[in-house]
mmCIF file of the N, C-alpha and C atoms, coordinates in Angstrom:
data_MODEL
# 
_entry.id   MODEL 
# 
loop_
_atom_site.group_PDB 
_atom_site.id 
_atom_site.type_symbol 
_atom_site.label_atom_id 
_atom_site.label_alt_id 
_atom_site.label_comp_id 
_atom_site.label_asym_id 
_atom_site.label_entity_id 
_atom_site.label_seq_id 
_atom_site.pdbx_PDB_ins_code 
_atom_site.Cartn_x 
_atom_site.Cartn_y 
_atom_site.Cartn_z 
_atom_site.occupancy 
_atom_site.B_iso_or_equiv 
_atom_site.pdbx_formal_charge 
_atom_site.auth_seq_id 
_atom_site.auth_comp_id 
_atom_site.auth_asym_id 
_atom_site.auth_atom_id 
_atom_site.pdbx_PDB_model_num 
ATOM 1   N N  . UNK A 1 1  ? -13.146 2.745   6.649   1.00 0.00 ? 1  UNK A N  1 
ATOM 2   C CA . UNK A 1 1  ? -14.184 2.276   5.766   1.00 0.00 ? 1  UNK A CA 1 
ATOM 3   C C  . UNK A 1 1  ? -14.605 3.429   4.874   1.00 0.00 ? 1  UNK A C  1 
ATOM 4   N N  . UNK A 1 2  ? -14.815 2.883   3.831   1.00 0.00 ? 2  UNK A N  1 
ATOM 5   C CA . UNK A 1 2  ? -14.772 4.012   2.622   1.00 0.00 ? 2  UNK A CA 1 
ATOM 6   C C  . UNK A 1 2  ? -15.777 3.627   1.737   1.00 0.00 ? 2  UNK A C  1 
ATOM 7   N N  . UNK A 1 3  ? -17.143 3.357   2.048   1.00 0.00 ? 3  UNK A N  1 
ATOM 8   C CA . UNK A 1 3  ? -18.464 3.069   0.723   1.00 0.00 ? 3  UNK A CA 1 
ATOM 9   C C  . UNK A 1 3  ? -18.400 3.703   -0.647  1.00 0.00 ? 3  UNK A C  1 
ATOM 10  N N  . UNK A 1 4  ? -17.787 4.944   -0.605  1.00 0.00 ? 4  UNK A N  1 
ATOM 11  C CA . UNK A 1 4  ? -17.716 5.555   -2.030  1.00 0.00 ? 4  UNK A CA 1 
ATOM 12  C C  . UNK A 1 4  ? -16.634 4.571   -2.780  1.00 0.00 ? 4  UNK A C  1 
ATOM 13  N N  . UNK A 1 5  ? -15.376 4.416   -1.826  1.00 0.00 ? 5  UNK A N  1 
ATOM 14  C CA . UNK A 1 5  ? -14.786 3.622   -2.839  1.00 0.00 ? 5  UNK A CA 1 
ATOM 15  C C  . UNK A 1 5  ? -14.613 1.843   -2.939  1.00 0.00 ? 5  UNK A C  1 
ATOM 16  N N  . UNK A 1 6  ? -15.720 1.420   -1.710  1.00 0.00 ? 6  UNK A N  1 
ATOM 17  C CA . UNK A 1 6  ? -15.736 0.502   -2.008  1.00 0.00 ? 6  UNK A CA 1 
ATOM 18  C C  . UNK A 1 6  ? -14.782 -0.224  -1.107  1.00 0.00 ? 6  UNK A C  1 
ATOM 19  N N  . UNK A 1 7  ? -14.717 -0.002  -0.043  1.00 0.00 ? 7  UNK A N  1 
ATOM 20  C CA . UNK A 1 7  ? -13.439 -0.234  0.520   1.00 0.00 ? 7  UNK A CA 1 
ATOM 21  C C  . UNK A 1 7  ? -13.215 -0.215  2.112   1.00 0.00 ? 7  UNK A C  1 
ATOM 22  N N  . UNK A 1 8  ? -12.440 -1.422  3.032   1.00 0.00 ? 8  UNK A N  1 
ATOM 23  C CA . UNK A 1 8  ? -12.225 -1.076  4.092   1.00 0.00 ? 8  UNK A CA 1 
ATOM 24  C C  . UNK A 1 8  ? -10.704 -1.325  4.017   1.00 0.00 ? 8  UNK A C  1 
ATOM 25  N N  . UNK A 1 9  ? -10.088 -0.345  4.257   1.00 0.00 ? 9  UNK A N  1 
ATOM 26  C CA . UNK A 1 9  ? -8.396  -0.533  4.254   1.00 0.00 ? 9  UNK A CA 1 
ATOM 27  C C  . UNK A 1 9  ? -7.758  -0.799  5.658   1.00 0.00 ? 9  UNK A C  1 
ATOM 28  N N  . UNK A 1 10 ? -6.659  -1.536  5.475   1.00 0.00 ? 10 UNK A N  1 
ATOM 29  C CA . UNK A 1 10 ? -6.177  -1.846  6.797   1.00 0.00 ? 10 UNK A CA 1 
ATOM 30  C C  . UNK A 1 10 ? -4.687  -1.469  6.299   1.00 0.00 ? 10 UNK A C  1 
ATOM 31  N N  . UNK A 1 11 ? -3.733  -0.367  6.441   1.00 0.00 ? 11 UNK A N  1 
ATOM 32  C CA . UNK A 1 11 ? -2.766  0.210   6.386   1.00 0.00 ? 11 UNK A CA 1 
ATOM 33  C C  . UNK A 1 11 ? -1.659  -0.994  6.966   1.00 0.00 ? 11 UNK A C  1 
ATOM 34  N N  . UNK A 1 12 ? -0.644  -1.153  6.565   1.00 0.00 ? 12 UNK A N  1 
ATOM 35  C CA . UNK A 1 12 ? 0.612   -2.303  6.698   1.00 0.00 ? 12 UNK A CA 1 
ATOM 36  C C  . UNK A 1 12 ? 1.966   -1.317  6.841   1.00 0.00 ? 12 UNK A C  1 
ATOM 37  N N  . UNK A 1 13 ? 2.044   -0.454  6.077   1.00 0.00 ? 13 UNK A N  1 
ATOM 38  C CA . UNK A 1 13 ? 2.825   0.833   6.388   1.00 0.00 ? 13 UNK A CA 1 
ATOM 39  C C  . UNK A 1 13 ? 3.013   1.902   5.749   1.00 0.00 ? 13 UNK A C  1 
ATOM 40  N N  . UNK A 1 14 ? 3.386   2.631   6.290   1.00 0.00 ? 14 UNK A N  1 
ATOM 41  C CA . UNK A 1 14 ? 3.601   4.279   5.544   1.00 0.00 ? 14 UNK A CA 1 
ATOM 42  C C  . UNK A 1 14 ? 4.493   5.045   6.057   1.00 0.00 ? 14 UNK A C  1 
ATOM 43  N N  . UNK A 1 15 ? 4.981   5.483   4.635   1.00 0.00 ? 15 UNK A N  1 
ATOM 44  C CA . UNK A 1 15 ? 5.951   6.678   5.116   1.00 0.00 ? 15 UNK A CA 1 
ATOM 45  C C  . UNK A 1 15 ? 5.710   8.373   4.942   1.00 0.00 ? 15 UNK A C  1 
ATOM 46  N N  . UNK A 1 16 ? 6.576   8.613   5.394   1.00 0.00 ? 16 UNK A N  1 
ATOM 47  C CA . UNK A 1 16 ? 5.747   9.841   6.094   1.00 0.00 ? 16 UNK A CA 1 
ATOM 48  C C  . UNK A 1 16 ? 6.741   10.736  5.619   1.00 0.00 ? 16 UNK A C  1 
ATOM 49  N N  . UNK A 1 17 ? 7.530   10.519  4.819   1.00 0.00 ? 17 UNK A N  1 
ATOM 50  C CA . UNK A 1 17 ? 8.633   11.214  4.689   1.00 0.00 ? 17 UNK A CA 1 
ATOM 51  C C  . UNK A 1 17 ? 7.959   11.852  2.884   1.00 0.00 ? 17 UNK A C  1 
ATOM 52  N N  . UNK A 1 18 ? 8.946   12.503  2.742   1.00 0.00 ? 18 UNK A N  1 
ATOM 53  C CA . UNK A 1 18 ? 8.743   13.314  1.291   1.00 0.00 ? 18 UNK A CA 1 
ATOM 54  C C  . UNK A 1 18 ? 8.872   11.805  0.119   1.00 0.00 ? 18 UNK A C  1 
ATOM 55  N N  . UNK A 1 19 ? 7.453   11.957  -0.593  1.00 0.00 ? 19 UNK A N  1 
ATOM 56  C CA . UNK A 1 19 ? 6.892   11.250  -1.378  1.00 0.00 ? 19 UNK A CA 1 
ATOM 57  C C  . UNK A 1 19 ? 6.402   9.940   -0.521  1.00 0.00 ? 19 UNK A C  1 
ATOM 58  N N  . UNK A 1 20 ? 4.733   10.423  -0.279  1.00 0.00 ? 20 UNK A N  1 
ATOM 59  C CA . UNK A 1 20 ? 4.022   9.880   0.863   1.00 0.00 ? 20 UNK A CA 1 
ATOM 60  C C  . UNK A 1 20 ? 3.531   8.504   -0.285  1.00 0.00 ? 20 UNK A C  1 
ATOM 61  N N  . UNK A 1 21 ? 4.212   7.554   0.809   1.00 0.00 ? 21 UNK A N  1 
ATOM 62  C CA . UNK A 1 21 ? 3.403   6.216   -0.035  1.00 0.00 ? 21 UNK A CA 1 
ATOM 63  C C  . UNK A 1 21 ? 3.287   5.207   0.989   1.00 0.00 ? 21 UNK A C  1 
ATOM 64  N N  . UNK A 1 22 ? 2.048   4.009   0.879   1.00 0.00 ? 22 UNK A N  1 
ATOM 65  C CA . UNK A 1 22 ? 1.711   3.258   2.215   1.00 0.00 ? 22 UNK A CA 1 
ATOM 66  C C  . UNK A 1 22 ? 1.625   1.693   1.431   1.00 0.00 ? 22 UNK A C  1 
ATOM 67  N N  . UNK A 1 23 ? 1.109   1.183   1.940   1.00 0.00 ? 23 UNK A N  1 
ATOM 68  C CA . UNK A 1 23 ? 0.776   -0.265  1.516   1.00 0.00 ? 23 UNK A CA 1 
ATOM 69  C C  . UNK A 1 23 ? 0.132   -0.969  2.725   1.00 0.00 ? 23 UNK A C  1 
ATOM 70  N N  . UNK A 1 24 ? -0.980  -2.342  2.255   1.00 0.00 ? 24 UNK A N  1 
ATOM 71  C CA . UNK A 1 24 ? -1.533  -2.730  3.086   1.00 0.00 ? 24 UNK A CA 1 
ATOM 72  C C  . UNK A 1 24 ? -2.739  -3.603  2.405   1.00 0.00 ? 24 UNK A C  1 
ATOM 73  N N  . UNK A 1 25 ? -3.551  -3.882  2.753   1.00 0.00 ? 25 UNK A N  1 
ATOM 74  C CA . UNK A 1 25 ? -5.409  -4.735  2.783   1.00 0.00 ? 25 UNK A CA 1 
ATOM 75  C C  . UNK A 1 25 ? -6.222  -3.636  2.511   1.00 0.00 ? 25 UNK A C  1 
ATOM 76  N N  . UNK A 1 26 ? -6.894  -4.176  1.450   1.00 0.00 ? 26 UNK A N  1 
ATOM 77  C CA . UNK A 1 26 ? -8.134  -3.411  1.237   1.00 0.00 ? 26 UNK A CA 1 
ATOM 78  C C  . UNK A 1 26 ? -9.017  -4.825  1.413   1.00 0.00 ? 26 UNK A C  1 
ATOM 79  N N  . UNK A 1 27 ? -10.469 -4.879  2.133   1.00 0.00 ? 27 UNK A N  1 
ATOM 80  C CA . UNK A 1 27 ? -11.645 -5.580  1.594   1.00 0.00 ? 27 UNK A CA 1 
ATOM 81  C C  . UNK A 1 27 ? -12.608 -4.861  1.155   1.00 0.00 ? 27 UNK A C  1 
ATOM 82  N N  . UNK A 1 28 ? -12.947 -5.579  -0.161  1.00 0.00 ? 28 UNK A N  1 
ATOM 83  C CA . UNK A 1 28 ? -14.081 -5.206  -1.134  1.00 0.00 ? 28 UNK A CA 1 
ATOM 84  C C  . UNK A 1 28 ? -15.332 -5.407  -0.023  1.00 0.00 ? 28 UNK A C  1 
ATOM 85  N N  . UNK A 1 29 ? -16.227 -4.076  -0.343  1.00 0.00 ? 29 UNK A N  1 
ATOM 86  C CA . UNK A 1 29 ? -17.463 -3.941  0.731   1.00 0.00 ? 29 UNK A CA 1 
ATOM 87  C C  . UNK A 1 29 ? -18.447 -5.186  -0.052  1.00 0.00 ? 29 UNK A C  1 
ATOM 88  N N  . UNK A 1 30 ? -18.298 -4.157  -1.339  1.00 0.00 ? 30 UNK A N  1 
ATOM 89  C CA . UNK A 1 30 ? -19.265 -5.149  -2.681  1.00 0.00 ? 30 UNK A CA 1 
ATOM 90  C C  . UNK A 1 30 ? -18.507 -6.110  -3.477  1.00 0.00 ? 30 UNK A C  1 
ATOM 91  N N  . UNK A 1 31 ? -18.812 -7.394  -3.149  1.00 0.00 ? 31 UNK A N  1 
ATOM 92  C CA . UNK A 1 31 ? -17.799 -8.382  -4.341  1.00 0.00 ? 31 UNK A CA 1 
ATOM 93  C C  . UNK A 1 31 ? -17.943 -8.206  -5.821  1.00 0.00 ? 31 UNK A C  1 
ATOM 94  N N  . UNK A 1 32 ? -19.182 -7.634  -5.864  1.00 0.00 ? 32 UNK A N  1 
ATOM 95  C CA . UNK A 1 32 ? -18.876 -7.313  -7.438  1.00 0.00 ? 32 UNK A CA 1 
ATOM 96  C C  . UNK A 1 32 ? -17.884 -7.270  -8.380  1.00 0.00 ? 32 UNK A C  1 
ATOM 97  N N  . UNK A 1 33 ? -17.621 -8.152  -8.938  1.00 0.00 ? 33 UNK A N  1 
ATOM 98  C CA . UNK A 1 33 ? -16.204 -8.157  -10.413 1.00 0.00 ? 33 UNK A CA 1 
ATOM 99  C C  . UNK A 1 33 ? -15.943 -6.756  -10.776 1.00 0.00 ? 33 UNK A C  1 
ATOM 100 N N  . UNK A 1 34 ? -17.093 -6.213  -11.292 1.00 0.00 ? 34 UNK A N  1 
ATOM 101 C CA . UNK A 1 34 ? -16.634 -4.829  -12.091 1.00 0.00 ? 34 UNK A CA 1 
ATOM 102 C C  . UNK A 1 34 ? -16.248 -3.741  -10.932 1.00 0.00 ? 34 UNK A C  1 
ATOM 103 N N  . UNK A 1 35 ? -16.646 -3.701  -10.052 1.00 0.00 ? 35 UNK A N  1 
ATOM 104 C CA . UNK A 1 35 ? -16.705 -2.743  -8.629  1.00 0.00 ? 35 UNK A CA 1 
ATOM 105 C C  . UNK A 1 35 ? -15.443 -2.650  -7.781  1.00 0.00 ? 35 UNK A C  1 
ATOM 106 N N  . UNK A 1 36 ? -14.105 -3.006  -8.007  1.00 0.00 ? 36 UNK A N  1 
ATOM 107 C CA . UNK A 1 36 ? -12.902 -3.132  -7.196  1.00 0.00 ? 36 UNK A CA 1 
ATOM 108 C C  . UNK A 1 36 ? -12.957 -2.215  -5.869  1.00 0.00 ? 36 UNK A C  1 
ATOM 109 N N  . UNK A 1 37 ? -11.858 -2.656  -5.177  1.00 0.00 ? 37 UNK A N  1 
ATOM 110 C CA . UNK A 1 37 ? -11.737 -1.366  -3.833  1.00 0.00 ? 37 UNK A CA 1 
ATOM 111 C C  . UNK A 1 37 ? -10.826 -0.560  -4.617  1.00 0.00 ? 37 UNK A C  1 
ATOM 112 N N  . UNK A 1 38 ? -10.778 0.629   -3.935  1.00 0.00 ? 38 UNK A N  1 
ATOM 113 C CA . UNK A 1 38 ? -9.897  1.794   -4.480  1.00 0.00 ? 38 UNK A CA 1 
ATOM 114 C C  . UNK A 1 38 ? -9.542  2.399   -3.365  1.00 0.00 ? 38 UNK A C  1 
ATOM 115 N N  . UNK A 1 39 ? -8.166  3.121   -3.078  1.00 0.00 ? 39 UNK A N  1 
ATOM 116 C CA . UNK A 1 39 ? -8.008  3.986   -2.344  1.00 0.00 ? 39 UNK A CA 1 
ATOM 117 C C  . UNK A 1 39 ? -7.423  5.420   -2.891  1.00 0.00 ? 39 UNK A C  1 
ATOM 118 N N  . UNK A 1 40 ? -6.922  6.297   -2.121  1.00 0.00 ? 40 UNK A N  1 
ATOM 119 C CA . UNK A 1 40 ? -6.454  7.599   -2.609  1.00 0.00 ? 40 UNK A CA 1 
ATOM 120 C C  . UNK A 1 40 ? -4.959  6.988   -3.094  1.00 0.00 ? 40 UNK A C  1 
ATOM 121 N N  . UNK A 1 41 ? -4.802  7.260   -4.456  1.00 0.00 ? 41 UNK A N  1 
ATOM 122 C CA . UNK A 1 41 ? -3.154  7.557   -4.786  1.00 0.00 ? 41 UNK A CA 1 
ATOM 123 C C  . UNK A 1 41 ? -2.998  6.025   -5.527  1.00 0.00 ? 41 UNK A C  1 
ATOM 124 N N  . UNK A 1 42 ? -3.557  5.344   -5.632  1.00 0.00 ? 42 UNK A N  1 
ATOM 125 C CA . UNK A 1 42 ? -3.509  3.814   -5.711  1.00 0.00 ? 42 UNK A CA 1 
ATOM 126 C C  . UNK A 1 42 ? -2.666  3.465   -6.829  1.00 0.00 ? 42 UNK A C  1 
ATOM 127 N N  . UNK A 1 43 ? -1.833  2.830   -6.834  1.00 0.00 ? 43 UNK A N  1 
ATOM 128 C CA . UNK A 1 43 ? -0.458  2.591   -7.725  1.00 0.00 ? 43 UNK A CA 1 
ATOM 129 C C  . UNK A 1 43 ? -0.703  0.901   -8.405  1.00 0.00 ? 43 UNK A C  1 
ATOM 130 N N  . UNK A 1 44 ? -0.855  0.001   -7.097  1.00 0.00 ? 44 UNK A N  1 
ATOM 131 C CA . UNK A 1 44 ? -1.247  -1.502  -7.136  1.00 0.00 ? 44 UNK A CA 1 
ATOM 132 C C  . UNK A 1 44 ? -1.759  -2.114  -6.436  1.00 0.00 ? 44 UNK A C  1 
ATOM 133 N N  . UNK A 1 45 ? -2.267  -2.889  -7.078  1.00 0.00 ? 45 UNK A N  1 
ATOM 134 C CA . UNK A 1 45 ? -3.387  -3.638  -6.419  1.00 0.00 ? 45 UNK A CA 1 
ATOM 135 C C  . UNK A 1 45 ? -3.679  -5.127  -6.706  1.00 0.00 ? 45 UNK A C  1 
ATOM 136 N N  . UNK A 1 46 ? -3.235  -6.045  -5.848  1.00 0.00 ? 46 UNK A N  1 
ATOM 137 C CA . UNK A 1 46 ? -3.253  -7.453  -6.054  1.00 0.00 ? 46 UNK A CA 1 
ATOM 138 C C  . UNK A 1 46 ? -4.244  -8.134  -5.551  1.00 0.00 ? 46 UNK A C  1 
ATOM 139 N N  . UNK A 1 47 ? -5.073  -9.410  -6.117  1.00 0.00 ? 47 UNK A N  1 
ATOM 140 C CA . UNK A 1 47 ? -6.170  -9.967  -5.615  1.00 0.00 ? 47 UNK A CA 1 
ATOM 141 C C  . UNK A 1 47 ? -5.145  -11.148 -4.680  1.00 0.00 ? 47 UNK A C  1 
ATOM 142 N N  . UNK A 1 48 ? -5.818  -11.045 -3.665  1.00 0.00 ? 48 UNK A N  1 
ATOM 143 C CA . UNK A 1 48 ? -5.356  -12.293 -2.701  1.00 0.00 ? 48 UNK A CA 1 
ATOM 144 C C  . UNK A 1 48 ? -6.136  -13.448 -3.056  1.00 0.00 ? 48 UNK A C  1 
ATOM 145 N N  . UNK A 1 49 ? -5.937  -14.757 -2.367  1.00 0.00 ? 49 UNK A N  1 
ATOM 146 C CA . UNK A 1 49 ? -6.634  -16.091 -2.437  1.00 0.00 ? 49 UNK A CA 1 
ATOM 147 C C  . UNK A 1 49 ? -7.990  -15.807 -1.975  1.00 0.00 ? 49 UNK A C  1 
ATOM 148 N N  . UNK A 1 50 ? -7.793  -15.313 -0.347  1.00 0.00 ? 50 UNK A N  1 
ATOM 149 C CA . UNK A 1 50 ? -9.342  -15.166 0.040   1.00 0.00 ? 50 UNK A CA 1 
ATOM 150 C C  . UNK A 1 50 ? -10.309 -14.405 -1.082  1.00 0.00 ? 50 UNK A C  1 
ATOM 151 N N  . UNK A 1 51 ? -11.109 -14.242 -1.175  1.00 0.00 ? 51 UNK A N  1 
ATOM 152 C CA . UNK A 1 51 ? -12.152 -13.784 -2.244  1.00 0.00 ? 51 UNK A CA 1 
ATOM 153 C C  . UNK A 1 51 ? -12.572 -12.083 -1.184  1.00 0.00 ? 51 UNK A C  1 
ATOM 154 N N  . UNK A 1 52 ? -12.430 -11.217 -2.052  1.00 0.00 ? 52 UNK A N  1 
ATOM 155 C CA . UNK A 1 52 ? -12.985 -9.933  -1.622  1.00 0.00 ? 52 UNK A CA 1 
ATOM 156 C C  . UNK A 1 52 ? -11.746 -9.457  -0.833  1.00 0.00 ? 52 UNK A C  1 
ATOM 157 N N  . UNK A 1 53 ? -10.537 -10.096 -0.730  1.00 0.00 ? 53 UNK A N  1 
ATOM 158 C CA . UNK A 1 53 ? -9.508  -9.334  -0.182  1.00 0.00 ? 53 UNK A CA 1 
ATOM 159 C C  . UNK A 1 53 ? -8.240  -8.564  -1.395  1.00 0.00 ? 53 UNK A C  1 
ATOM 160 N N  . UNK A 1 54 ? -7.336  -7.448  -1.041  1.00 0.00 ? 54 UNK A N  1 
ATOM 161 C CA . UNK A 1 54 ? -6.615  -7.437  -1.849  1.00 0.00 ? 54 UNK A CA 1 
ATOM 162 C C  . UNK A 1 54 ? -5.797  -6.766  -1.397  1.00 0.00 ? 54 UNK A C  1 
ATOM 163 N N  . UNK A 1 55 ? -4.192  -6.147  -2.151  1.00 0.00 ? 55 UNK A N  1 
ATOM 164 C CA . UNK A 1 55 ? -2.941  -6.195  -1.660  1.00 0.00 ? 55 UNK A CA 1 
ATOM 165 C C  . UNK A 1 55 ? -2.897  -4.789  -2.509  1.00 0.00 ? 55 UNK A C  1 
ATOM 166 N N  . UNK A 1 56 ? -2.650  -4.169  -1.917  1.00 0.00 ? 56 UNK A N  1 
ATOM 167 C CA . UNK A 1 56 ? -2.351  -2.305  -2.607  1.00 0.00 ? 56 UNK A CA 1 
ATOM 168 C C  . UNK A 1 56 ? -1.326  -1.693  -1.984  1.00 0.00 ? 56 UNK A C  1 
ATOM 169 N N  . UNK A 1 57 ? -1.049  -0.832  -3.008  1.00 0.00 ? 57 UNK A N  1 
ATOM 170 C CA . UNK A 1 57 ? 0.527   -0.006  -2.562  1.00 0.00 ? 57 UNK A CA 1 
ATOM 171 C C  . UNK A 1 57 ? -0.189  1.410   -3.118  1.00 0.00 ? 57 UNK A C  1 
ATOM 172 N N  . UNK A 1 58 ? -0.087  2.513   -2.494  1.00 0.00 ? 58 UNK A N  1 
ATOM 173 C CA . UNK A 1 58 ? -0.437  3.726   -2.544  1.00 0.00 ? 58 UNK A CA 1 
ATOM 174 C C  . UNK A 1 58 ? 0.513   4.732   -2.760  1.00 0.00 ? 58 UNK A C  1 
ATOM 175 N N  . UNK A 1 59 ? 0.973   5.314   -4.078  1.00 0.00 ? 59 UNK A N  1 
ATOM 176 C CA . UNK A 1 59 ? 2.518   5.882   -4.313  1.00 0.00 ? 59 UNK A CA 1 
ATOM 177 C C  . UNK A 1 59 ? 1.700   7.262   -4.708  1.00 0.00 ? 59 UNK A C  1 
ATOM 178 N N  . UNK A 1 60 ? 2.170   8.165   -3.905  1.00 0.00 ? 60 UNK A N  1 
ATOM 179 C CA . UNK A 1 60 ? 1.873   9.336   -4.464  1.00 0.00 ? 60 UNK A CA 1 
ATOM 180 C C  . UNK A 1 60 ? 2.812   10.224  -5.531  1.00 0.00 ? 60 UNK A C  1 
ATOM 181 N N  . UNK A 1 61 ? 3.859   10.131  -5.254  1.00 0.00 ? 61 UNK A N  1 
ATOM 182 C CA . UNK A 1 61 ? 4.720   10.336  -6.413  1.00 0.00 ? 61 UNK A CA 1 
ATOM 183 C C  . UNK A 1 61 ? 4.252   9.487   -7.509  1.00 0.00 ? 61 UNK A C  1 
ATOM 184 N N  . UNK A 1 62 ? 4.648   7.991   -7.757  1.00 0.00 ? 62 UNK A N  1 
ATOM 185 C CA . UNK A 1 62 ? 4.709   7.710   -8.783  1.00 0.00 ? 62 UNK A CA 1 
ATOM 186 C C  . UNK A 1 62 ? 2.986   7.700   -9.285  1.00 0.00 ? 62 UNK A C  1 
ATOM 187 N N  . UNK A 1 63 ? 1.873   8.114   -8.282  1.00 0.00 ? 63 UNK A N  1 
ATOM 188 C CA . UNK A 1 63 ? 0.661   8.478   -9.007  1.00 0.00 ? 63 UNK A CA 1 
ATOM 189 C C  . UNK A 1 63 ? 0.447   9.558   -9.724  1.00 0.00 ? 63 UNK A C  1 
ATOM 190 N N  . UNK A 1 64 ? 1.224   10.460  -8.927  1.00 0.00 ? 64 UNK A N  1 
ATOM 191 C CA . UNK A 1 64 ? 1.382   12.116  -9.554  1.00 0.00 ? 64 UNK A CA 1 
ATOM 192 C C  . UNK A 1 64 ? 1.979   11.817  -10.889 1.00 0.00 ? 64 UNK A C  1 
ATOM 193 N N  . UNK A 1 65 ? 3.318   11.217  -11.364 1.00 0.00 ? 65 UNK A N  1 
ATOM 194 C CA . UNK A 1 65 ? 3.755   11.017  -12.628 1.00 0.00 ? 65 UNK A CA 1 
ATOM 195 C C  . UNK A 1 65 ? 2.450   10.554  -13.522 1.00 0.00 ? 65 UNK A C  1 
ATOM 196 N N  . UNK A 1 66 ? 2.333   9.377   -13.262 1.00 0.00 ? 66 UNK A N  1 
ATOM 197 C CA . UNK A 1 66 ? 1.634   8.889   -14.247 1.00 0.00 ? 66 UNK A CA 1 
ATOM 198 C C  . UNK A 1 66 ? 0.159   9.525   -14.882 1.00 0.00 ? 66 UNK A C  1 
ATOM 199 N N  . UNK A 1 67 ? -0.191  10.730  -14.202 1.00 0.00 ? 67 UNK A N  1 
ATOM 200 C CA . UNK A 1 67 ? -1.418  11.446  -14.491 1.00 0.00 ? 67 UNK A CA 1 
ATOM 201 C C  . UNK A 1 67 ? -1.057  12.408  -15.409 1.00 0.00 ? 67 UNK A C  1 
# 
């Protein structure tokens, strides 16, 4: 659980190997529209059906590029 970002993550998997990237559930603490969950490295992020749930992939490489 993560209040700064808004966020309780539930990890689905990760690798651990060179170019650390995971995927999994985030629920929004605050449903707020403008307020999303966020995690470290965050690449994507899909809204699910349920309301306040969502679908993220955490790429640290391809976050590092794109900065």
């Amino acid at each position: 659980m993560n209040r700064a970002n808004n966020s309780i993550s539930f990890v689905l998997w990760r690798t651990g190997l060179v170019g650390d990237a995971s995927a999994g559930l985030l629920y929004a603490i605050d449903t707020d529209e403008d307020n999303l969950p966020t995690t470290q490295f965050l690449t994507e992020l899909q809204p699910m059906q349920t309301n306040a749930w969502y679908y993220y992939v955490a790429d640290y490489e391809e976050w590092r590029i794109d900065r």
